[in-house]
Backbone as CSV, one residue per row, in Angstrom:
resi,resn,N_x,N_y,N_z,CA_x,CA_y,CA_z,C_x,C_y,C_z
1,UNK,13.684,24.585,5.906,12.533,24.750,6.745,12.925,25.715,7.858
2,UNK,12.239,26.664,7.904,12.487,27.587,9.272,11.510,26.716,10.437
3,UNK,12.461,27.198,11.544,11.667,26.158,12.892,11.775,27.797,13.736
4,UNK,10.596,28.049,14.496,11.015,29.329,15.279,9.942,28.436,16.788
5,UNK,10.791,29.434,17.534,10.296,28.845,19.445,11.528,27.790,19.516
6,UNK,13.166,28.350,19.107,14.218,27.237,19.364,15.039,28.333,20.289
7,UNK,15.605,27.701,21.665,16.479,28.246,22.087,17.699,28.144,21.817
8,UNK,18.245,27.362,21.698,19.782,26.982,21.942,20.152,26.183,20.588
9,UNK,19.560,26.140,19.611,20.374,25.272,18.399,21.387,25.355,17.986
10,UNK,22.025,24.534,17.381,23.453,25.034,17.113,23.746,24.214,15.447
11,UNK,24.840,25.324,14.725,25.099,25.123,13.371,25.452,23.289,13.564
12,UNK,24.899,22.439,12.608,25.112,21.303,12.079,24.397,20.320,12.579
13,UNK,23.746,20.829,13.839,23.210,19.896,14.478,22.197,18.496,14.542
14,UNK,22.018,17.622,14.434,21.231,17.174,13.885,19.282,16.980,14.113
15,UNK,18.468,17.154,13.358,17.223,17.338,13.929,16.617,15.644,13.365
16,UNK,15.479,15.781,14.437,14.672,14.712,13.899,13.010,15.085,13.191
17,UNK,12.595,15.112,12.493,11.211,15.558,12.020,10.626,14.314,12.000
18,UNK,9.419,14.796,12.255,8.191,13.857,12.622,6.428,14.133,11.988
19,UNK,6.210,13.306,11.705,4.689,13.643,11.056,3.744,13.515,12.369
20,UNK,2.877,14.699,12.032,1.493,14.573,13.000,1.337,13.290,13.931
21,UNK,1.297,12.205,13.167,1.233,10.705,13.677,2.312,9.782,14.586
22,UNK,3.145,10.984,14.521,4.325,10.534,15.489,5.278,10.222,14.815
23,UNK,5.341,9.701,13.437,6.635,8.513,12.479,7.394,9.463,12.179
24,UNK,8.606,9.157,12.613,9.985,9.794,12.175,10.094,9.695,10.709
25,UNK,10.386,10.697,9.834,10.060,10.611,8.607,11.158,11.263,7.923
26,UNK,11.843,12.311,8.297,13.232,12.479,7.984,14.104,13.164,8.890
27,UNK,15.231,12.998,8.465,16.367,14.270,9.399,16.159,15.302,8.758
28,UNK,17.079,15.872,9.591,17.971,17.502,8.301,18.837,17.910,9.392
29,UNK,19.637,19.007,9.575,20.451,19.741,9.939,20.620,21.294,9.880
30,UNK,21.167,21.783,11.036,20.309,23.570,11.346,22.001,23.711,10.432
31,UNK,21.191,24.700,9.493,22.298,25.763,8.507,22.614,27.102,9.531
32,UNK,21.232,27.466,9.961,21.740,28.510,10.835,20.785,28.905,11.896
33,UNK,21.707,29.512,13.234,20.286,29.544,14.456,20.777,31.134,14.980
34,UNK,19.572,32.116,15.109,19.757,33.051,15.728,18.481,33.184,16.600
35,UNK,18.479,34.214,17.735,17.659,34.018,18.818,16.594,32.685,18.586
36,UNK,15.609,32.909,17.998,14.472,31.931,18.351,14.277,31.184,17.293
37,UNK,15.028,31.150,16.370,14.745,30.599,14.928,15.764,29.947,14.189
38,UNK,15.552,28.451,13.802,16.360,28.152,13.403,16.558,27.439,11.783
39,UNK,16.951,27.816,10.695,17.263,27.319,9.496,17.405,25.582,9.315
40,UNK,16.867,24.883,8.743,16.342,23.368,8.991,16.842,22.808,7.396
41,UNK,17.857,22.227,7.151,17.818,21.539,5.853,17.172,20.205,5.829
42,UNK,16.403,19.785,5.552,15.654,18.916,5.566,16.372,17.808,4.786
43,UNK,16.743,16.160,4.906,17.307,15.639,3.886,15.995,15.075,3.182
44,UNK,16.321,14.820,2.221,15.030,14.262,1.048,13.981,15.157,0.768
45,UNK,14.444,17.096,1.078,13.089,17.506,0.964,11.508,17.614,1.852
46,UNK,11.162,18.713,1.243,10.062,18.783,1.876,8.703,19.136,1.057
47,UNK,8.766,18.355,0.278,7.798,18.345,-1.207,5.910,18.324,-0.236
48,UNK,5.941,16.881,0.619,5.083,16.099,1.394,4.844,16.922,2.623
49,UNK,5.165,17.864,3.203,5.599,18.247,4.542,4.879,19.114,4.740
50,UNK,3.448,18.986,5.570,2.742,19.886,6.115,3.389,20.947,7.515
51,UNK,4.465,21.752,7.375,5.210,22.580,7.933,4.252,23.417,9.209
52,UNK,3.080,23.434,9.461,2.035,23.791,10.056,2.067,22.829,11.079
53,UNK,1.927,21.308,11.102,1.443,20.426,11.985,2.516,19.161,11.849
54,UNK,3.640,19.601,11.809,5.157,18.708,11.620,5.975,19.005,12.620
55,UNK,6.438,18.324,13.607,7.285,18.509,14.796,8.577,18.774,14.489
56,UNK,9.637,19.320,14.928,10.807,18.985,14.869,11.909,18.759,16.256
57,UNK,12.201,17.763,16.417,13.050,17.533,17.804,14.579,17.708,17.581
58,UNK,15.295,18.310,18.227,16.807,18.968,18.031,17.390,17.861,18.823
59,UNK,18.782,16.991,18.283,18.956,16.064,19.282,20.492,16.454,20.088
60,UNK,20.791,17.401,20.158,21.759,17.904,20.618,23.729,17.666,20.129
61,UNK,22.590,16.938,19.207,24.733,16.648,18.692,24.891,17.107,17.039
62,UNK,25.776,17.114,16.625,26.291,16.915,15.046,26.481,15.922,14.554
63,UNK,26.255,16.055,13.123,25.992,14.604,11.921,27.562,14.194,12.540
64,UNK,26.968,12.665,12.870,28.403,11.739,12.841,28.193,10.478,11.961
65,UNK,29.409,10.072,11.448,29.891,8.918,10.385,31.150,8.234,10.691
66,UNK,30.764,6.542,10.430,32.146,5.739,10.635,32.600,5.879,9.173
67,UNK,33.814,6.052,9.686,34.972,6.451,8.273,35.712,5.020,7.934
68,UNK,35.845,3.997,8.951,36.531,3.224,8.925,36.085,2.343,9.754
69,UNK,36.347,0.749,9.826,36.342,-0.155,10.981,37.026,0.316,12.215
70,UNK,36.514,-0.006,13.053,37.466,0.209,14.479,38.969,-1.099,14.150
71,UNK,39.968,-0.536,14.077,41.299,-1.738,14.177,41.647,-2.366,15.303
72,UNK,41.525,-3.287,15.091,41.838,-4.066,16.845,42.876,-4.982,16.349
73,UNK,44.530,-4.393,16.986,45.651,-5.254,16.917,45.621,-5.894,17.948
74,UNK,45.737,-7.147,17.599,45.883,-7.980,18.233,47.611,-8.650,18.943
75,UNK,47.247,-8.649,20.363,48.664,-9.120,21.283,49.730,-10.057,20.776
76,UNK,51.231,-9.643,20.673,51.756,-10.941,20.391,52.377,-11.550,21.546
């Protein structure tokens, strides 16, 4: 999905998309951002996606994932 009127996006970042109605409906992540426009991978597609009247909010960070439990050793 191209998103244009973006200042500052940045490669990986994560977006939130939203339907007309407000409901968060999927992510995606910017492939690529130059001046005002930014490249949008959409996850699950955009088969449904009226691209005309569909928001997209940039949330300022990159895709993060727990890899592992946090380990908590415990004192002897």
């Amino acid at each position: 999905m191209a998103v244009s009127g973006v200042g500052d996006a940045t490669y990986g970042e994560v977006v939130e998309i939203r339907l007309p109605g407000g409901e968060r409906r999927r992510g995606g992540e910017v492939l690529e951002s130059r001046s005002d426009l930014a490249i949008v991978q959409v996850f699950g597609g955009t088969q449904d996606l009226d691209t005309e009247i569909t928001s997209v909010r940039f949330t300022g960070y990159p895709m993060r994932m727990v890899v592992s439990p946090r380990y908590h050793r415990p004192s002897i």
